[in-house]
C-alpha positions as CSV (number, residue, x, y, z in Angstrom):
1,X,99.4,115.5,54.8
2,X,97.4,118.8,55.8
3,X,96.3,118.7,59.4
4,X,92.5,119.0,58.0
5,X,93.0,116.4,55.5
6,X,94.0,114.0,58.7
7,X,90.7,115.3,60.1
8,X,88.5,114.0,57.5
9,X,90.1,110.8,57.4
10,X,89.6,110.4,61.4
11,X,86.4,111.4,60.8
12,X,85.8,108.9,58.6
13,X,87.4,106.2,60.1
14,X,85.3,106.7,63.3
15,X,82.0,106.8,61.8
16,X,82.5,104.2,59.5
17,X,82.8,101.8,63.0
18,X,79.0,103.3,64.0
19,X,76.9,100.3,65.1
20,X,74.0,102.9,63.1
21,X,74.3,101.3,59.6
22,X,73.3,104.6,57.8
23,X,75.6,106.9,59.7
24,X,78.3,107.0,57.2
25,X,76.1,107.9,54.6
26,X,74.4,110.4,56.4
27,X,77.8,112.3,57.3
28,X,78.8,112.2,53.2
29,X,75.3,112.7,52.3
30,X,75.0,116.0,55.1
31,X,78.4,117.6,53.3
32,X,76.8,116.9,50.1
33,X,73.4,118.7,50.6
34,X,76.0,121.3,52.7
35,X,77.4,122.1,49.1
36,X,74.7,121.8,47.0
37,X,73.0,124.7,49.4
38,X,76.3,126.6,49.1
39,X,78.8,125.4,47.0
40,X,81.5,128.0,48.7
41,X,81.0,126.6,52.0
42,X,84.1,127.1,54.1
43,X,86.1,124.4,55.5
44,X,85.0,124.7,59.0
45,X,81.5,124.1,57.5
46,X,82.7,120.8,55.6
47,X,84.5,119.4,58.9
48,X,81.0,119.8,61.1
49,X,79.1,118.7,58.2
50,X,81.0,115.4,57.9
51,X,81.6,115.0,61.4
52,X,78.5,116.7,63.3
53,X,76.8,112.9,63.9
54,X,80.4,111.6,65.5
55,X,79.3,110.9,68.9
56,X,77.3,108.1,68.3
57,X,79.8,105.8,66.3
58,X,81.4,105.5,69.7
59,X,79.3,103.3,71.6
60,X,81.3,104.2,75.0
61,X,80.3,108.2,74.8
62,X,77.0,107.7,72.5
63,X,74.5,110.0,74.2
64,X,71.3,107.1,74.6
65,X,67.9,108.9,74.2
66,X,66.4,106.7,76.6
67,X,68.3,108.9,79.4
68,X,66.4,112.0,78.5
69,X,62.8,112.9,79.4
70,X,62.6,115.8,76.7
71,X,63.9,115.4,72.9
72,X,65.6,118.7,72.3
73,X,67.5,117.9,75.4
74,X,68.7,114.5,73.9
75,X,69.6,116.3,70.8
76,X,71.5,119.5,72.3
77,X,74.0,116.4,74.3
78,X,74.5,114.9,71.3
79,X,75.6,118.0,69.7
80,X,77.7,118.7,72.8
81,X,79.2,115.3,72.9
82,X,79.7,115.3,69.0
83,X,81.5,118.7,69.4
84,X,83.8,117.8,72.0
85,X,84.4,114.7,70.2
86,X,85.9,116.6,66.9
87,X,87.6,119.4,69.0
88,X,89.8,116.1,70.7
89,X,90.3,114.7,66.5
90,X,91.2,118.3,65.7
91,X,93.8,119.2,68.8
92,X,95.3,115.5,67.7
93,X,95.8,116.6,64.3
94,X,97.1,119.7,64.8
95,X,94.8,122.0,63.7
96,X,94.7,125.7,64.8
97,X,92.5,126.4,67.8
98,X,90.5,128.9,66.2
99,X,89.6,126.5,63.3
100,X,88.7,124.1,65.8
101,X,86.6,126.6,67.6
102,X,84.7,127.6,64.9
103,X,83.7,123.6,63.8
104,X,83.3,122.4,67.6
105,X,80.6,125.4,67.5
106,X,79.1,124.9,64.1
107,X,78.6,121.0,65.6
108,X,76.7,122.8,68.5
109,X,74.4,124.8,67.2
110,X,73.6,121.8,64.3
111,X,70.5,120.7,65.4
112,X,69.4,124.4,66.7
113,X,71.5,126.8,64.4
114,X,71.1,130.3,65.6
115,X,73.1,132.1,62.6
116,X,73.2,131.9,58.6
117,X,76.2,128.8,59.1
118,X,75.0,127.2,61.5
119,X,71.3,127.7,60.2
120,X,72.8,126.1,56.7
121,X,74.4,123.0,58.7
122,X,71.4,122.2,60.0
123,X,69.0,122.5,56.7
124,X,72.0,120.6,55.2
125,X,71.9,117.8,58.3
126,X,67.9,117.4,58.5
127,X,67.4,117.7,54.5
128,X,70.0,114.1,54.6
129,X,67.7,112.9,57.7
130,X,65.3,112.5,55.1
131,X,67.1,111.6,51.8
132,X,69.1,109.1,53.5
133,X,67.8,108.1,57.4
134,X,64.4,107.8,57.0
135,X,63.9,104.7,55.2
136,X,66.4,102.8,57.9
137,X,64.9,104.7,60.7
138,X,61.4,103.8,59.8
139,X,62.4,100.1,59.0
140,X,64.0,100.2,63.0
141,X,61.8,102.3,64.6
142,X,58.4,101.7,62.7
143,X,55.7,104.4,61.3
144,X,54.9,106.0,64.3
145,X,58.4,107.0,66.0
146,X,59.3,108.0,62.5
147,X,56.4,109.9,61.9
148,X,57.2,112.2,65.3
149,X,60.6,112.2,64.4
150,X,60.0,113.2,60.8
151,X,57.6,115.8,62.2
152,X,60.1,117.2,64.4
153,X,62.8,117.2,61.8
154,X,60.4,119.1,59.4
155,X,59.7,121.7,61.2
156,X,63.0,122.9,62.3
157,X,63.4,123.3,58.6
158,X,64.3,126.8,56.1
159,X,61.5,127.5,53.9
160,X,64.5,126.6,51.1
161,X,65.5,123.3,52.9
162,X,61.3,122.6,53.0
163,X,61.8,122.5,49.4
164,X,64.1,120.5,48.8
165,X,62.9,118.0,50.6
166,X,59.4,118.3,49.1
167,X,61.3,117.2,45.8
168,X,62.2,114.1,47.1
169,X,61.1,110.2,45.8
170,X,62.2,107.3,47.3
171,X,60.4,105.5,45.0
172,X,58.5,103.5,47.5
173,X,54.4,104.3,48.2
174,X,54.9,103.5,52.3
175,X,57.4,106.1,52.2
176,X,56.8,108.6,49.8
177,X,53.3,108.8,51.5
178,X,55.0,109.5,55.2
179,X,56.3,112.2,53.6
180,X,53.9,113.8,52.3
181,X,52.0,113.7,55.6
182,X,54.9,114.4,57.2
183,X,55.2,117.9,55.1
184,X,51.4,118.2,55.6
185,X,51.6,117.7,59.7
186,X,54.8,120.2,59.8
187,X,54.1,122.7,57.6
188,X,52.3,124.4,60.8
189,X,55.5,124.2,62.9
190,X,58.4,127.2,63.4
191,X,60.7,127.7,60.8
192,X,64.1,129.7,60.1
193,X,65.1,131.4,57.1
């Protein structure tokens, strides 16, 4: 078995033992939306899609938002935590340091991005957010944490990944109408791409 291939399958192992009952579907879903906004993603762009989330199947390294003041700082130790996480999988399976490099960095920069992959990992990562987290996230957190999460998640997004999510039907009025004012709150905020 390819060294990569063992990679996935860790990957997936892990996350499918994430006390978050969406996260499994979130990492597919993220890899999903990864190749439906570039089909010829490379495979160090398929490994941080599936496995940028990783940190917080573990409960002993989960990084608890409760510990940070400031929500980009929550978000930037996940990424770190998720990142060092991977690069440990990938050193175990053997796969080349530079390959590893380039996912533990991809995993990094995933909530931020910074360049055109890392920018795509993270339209790919916040357009599943809200095809696949926000109905579970709103049902655990209620309307108004999901509506400044929602918010924040929005406005980190492309103008391409805007539209994409724009598309989307849940099919249920509650939250069909949260996003819509979600998309009407954010549409002020930055944006890349």
């Amino acid at each position: 078995m390819r060294s990569i291939d063992r990679v996935k399958e860790e990957i997936e192992a892990t996350i499918a033992r994430s006390s978050v009952p969406e996260d499994p579907l979130h990492s597919r879903n993220t890899l999903e939306w990864l190749l439906r906004l570039d089909p010829g993603a490379d495979e160090a762009l398929r490994i941080a899609a599936l496995g940028h989330d990783i940190e917080r199947a573990v409960e002993e390294r989960k990084v608890r938002r409760e510990d940070f003041s400031d929500f980009d700082e929550f978000k930037a130790a996940h990424a770190e935590q998720s990142a060092l996480m991977l690069g440990e999988i990938m050193t175990a399976c053997g796969v080349d340091r530079e390959m590893a490099e380039d996912v533990c960095r991809l995993v990094r920069l995933h909530e931020v991005g910074g360049d055109p992959r890392s920018d795509l990992l993270k339209d790919a990562d916040a357009i599943s957010f809200f095809d696949v987290n926000l109905p579970l996230y709103l049902e655990r957190n209620g309307r108004s944490e999901a509506m400044r999460r929602a918010v924040w998640g929005f406005r980190r997004l492309s103008a391409r990944a805007r539209e994409a999510v724009a598309a989307m039907s849940h099919g249920d009025l509650e939250l069909d109408g949260l996003l819509r004012e979600v998309m009407g709150k954010g549409g002020g905020g930055r944006t890349s791409g």
